[in-house]
PLY file of the C-alpha trace (Angstrom):
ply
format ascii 1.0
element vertex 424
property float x
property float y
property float z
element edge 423
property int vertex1
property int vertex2
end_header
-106.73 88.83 116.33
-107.99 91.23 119.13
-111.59 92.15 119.66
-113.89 93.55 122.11
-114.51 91.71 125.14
-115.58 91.23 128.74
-114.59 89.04 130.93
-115.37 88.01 134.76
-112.73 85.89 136.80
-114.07 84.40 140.06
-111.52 83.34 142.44
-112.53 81.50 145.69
-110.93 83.26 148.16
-107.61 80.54 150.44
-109.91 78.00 149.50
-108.92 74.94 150.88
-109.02 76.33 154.38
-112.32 77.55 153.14
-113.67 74.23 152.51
-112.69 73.34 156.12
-114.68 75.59 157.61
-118.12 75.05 155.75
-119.19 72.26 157.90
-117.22 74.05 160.65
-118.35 77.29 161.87
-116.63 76.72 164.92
-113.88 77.77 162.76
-115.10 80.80 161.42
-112.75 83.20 163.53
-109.79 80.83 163.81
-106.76 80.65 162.15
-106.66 77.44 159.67
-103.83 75.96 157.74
-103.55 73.22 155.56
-100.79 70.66 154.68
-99.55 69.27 151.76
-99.04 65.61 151.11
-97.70 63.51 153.94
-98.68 66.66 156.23
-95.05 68.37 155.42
-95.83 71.92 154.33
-98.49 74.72 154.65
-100.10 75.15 151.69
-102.99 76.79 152.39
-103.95 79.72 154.95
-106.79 81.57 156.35
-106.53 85.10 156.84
-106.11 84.84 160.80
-103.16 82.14 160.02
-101.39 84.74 157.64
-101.48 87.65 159.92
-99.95 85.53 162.42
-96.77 85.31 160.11
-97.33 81.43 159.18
-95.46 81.78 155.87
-97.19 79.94 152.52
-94.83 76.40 151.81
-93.07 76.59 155.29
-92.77 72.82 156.65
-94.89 72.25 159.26
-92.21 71.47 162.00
-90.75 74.65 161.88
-94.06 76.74 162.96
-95.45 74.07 165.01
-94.53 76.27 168.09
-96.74 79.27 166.86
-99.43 76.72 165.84
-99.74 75.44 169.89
-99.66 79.15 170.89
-102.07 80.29 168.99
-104.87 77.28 168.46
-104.15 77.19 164.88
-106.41 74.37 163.63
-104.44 72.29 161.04
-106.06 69.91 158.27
-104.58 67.79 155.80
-105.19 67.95 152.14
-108.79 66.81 152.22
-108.67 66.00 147.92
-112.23 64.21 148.29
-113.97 67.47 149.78
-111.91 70.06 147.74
-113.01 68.61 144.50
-116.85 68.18 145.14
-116.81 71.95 146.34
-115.21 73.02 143.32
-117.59 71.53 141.34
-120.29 72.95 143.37
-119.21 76.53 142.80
-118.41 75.93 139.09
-121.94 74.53 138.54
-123.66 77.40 140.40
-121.44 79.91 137.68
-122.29 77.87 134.56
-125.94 78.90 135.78
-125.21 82.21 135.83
-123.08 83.34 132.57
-123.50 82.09 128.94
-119.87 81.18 129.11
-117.60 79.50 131.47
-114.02 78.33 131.67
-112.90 76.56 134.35
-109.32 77.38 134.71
-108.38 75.90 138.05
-109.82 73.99 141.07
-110.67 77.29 142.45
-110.79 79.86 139.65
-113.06 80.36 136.82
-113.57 82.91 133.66
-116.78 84.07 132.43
-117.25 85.73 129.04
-120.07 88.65 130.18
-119.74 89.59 126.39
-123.31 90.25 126.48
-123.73 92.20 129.56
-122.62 95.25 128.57
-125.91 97.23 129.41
-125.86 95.73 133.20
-125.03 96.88 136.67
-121.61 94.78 136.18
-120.60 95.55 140.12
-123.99 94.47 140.76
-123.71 91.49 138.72
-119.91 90.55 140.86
-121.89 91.06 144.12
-124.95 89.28 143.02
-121.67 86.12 142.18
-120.49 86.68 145.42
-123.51 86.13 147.60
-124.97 83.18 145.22
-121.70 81.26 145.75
-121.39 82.08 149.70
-125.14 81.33 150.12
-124.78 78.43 148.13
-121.55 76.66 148.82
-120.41 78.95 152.47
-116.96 79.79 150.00
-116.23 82.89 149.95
-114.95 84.47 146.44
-113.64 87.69 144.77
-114.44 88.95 141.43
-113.15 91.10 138.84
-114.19 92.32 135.85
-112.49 94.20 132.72
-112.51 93.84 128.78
-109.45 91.35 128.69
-108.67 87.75 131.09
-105.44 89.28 131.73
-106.99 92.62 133.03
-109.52 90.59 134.92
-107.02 88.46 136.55
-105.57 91.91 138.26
-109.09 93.04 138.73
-109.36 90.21 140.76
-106.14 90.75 142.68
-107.10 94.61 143.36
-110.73 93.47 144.77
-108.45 91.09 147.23
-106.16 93.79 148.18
-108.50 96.41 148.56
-110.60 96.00 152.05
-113.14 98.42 150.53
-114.14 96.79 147.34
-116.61 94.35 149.23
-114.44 91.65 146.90
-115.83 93.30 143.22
-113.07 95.16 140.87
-113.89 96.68 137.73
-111.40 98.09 135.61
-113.16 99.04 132.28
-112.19 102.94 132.43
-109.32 103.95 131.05
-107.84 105.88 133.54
-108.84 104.01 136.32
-106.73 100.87 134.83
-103.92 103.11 134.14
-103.97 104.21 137.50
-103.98 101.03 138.79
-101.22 99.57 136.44
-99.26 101.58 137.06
-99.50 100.93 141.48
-98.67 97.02 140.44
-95.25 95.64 140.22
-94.53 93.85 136.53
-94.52 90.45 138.44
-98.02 90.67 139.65
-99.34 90.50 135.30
-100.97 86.94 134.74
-97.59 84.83 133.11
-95.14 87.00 134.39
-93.06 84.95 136.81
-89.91 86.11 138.44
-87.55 84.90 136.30
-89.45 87.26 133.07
-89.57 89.93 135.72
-86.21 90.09 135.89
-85.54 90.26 132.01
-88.47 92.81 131.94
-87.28 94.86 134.92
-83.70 95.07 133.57
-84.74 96.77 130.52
-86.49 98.95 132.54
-90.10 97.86 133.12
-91.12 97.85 136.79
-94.37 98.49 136.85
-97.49 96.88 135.01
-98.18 99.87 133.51
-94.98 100.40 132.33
-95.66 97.01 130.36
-99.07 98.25 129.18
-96.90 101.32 127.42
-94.01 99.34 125.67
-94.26 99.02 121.88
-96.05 95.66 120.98
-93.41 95.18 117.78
-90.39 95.55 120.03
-91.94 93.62 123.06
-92.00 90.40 120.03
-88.45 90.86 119.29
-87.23 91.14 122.41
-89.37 88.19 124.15
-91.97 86.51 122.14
-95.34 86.80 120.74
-97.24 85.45 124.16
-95.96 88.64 125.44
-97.15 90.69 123.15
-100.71 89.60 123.63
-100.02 89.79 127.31
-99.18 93.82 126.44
-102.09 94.28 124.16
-104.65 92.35 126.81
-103.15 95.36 129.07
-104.16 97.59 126.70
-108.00 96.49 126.37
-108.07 94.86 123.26
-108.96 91.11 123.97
-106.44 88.34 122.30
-107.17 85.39 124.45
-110.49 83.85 124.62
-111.87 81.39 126.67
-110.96 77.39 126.47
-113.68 75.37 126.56
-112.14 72.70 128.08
-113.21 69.94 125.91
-110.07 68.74 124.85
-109.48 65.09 125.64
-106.36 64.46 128.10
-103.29 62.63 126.19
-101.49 60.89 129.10
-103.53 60.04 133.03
-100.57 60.21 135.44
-101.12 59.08 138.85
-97.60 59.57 141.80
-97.41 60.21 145.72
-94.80 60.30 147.72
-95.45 57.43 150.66
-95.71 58.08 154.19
-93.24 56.01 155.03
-90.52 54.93 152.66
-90.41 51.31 150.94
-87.89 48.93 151.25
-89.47 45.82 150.49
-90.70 44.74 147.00
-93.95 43.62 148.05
-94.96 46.88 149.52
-93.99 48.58 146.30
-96.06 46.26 144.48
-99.19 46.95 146.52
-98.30 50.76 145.76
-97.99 50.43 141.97
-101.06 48.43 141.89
-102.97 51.25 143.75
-101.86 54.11 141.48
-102.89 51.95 138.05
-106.16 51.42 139.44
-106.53 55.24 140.51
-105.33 56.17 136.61
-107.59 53.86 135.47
-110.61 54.94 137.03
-109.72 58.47 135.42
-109.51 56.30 131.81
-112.84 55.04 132.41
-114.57 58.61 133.65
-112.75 60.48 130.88
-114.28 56.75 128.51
-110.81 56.81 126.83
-108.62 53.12 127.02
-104.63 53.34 126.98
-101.99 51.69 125.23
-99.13 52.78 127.23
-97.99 52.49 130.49
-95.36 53.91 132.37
-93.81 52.85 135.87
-90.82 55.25 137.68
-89.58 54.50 141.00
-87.18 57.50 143.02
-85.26 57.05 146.53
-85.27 61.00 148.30
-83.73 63.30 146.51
-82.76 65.45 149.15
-80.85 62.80 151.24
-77.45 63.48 151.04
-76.48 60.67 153.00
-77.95 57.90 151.35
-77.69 56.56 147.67
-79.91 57.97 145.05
-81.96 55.67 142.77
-84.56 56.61 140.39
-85.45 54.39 137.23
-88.90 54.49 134.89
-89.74 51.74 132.79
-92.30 52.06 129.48
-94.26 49.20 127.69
-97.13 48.46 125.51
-100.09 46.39 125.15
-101.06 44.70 121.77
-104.65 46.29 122.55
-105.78 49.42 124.57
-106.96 48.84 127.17
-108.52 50.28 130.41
-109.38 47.15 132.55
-107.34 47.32 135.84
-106.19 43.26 135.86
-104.57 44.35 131.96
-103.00 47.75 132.89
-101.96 46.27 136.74
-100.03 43.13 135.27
-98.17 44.80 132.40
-97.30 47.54 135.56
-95.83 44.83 137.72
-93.91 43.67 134.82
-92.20 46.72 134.25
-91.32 47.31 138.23
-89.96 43.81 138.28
-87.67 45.36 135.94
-86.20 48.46 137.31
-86.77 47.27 141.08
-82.89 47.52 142.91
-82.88 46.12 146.30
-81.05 47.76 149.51
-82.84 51.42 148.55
-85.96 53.03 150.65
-87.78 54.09 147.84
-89.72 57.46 148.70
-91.91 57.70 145.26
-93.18 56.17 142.39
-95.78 56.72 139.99
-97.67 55.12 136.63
-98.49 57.04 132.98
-101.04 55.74 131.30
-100.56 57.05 127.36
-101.27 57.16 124.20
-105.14 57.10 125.11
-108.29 56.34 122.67
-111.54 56.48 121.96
-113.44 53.07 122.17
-113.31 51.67 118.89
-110.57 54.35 117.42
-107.45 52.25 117.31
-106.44 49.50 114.50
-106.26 46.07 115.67
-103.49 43.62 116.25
-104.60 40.75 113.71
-101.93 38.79 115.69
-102.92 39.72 119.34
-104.84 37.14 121.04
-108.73 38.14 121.35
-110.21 39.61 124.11
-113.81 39.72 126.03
-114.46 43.10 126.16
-117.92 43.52 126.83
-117.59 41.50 130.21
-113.88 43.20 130.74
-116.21 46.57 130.53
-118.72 45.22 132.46
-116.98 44.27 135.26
-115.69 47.80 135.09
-118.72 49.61 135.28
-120.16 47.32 138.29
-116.58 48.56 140.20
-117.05 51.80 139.31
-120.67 51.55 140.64
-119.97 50.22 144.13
-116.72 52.73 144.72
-118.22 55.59 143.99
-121.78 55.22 146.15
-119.56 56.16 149.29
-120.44 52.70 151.24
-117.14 50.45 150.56
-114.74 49.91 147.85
-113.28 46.69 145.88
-110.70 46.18 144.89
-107.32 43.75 143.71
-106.00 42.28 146.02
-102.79 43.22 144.87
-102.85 46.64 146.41
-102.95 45.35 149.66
-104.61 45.79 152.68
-102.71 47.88 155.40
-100.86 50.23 153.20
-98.70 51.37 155.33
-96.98 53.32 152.86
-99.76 55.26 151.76
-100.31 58.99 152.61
-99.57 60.35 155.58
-102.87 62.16 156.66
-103.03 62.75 160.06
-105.54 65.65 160.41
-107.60 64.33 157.78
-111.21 65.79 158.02
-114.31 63.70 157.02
-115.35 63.53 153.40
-118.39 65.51 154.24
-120.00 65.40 150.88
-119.14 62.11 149.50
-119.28 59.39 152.12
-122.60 58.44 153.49
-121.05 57.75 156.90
-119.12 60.86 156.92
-122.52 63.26 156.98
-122.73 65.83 159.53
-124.72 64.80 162.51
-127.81 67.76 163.91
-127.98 67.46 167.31
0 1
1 2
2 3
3 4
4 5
5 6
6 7
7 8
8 9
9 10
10 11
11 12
12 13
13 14
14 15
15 16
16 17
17 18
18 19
19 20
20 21
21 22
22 23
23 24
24 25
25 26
26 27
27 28
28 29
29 30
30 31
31 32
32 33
33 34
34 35
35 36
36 37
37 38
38 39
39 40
40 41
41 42
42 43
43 44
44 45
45 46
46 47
47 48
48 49
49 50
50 51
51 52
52 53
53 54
54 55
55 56
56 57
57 58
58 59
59 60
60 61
61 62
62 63
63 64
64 65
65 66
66 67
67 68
68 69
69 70
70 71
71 72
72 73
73 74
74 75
75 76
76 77
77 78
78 79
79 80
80 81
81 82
82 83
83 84
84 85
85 86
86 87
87 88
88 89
89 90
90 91
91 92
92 93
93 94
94 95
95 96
96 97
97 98
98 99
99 100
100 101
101 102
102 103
103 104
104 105
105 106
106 107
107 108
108 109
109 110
110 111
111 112
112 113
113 114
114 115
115 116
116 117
117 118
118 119
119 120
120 121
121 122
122 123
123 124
124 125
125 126
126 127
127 128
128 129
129 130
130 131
131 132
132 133
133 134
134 135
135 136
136 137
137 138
138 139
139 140
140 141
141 142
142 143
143 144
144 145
145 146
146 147
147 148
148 149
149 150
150 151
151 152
152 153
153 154
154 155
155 156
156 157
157 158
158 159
159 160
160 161
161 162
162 163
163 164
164 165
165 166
166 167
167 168
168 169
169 170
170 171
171 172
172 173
173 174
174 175
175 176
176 177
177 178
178 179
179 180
180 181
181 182
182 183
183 184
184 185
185 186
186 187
187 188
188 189
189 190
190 191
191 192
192 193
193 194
194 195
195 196
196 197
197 198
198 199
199 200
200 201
201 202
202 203
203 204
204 205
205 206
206 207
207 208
208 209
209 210
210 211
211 212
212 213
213 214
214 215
215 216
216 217
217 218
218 219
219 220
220 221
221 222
222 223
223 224
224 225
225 226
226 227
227 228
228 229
229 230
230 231
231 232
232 233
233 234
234 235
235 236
236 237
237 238
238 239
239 240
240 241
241 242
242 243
243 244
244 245
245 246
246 247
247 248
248 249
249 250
250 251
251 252
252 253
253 254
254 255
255 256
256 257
257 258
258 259
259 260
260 261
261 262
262 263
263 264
264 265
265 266
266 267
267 268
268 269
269 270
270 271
271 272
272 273
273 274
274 275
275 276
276 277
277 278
278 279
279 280
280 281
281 282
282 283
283 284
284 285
285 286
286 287
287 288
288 289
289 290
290 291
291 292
292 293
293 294
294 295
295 296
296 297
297 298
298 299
299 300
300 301
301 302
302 303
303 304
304 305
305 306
306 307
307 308
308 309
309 310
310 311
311 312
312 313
313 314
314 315
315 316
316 317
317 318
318 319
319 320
320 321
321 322
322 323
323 324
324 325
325 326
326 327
327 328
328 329
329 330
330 331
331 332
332 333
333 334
334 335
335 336
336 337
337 338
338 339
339 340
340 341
341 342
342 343
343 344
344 345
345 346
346 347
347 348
348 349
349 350
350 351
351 352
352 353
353 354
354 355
355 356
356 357
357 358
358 359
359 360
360 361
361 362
362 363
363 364
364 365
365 366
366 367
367 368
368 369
369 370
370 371
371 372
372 373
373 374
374 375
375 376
376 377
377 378
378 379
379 380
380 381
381 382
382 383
383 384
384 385
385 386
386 387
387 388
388 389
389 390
390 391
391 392
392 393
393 394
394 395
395 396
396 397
397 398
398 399
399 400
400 401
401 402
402 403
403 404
404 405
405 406
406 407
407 408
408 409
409 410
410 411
411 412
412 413
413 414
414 415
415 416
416 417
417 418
418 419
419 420
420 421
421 422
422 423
């Protein structure tokens, strides 16, 4: 059912470089990057770091050359810091619109639905500097009566050095006119292979897209299409999510900095990830039946023999008490564990998740003290997440030399008491 609408979509602008450089203004005119897990590739770039070719997903090794000769300053993913920024800006935007929907770590809609009598570009600017001032991340905004014409709003106020980062497209013409300038794979859900089927019956452009017949668009591809032509078209088919839908599985996987051959190690690192999903059970107050265990050699080693085997069980109860969940894990890697392999990932699924008090009981399954179980909990919970120290089993270890490579780690400025930025 279309209707009338207006949306904003606020996208902080290479953001995890961004982050780096709030408690860095050293950094303000210097070309960033950031790495991915284990510091292989580049997955985030300043603006100085993309003019000076460094491509986005290129390993690190292979521009490590240009990064010396030009000072590049390089970071790895700083998770910690990335997340409590987000949740900075999307705080600051719930204060400022009726309606928010946070759609990624870095993006966000806002219904405006109401603000049709406003200075809208006044309203985008007045986002803009309340976020930088705020938060030091810079965004872009644009605004226009659908998401999907606000998602290119937003990508025209990025492109164009002029728009001081705010794009409306609520005139008819001007959208045409800018459609029709943007290539069919640029449309929010478009992705290259759909742009292929689209371009080879002869739509190019976005406005070409906008123009096709919504009955024979169905037919020919599907009905998410079709709302993707009629969003082009102004008329408003997708509203915002609120977001409050529980989660149905918590997975938890990295890839280790240096590969495992020994089963002990592997133990430690199976032990770590339950306790990591379970401390997302316990925010999102949800237990879990399930659990899931998968162990992989590297796939892209040629010269070595792959392995990769996952392993499901199930407790009598749900549970989300990391002693339960970690010895029904261990259980499972005993069985799928092959010696003579360097393992280079594994990962735990928690599933089929519940409410406290939602499930039916096992009459059979021996009984359980779940007030201190939950107890005990909380008081972890408490004591990990003040910043000074953590606890934990001692079953994950204590060296971890498998865990994630992070060599240009930067300090978790806003969540560590001993990582605060000293005044001098």
């Amino acid at each position: 059912m279309s209707r009338s609408g207006l949306f904003a979509l606020v996208d902080c602008n290479h953001f995890y470089a961004a982050c780096e450089r709030v408690f860095r203004p050293d950094l303000r005119h210097r070309p960033v990057v950031v790495l991915s897990n284990n510091d292989g590739c580049v997955v985030a770039r300043s603006p100085e770091a993309r003019a000076l070719g460094i491509p986005m997903g290129v390993p690190v090794f292979q521009v490590r050359s240009l990064i010396r000769r030009h000072g590049v300053a390089v970071f790895s993913s700083n998770y910690a810091l990335y997340a409590d920024l987000s949740a900075r800006v999307m705080q600051i935007l719930e204060g400022l619109a009726p309606r928010v929907e946070v759609y990624s770590i870095d993006e966000a809609f806002l219904d405006l639905s109401g603000f049709g009598g406003r200075d809208l570009e006044g309203f985008g600017r007045e986002l803009r500097e309340t976020v930088g001032r705020w938060t030091g991340i810079p965004t872009c905004v644009g605004i226009a009566p659908t998401k999907t014409l606000s998602k290119l709003a937003n990508a025209l106020a990025k492109a164009d050095a002029g728009a001081g980062g705010v794009m409306l497209l609520q005139d008819p013409r001007q959208r045409e006119a800018a459609l029709a300038r943007m290539p069919v794979t640029a449309v929010w859900g478009v992705g290259r292979r759909l742009g292929a089927r689209l371009q080879a019956a002869g739509i190019d452009t976005a406005g070409q897209l906008a123009r096709a017949e919504p009955g024979w668009i169905r037919r020919r591809f599907s009905v998410v299409l079709e709302r993707t032509v009629r969003e082009l078209r102004g008329e408003s088919c997708l509203d915002l999510d609120p977001g409050d839908e529980a989660r149905q599985q918590v997975l938890c996987s990295r890839s280790f900095g240096e590969r495992i051959t020994c089963k002990g190690r592997m133990r430690e690192a199976v032990s770590t990830y339950v306790a990591r999903a379970a401390e997302k059970l316990r925010q999102d107050d949800r237990l879990a039946r399930q659990v899931s265990v998968f162990i992989q050699t590297a796939l892209y080693r040629e010269d070595e023999p792959r392995y990769a085997r996952t392993a499901t069980g199930a407790l009598a109860e749900p549970s989300r008490d990391i002693r339960v969940l970690s010895r029904l894990a261990l259980e499972l890697l005993d069985g799928i564990w092959k010696e003579g392999h360097a393992y280079a990932k594994a990962g735990v699924l928690l599933a089929d998740l519940h409410a406290p008090g939602t499930w039916q009981s096992d009459l059979f399954a021996p009984a359980g003290d779940t007030a201190r179980s939950d107890e005990l909990m909380r008081v972890m919970d408490r004591i990990n997440g003040q910043g000074r120290g953590r606890v934990w089993l001692a079953g994950q270890g204590m060296q971890r030399p498998w865990a994630m490579r992070r060599a240009h780690l930067s300090p978790a400025y806003t969540t560590r008491w001993d990582a605060l930025p000293r005044v001098r």
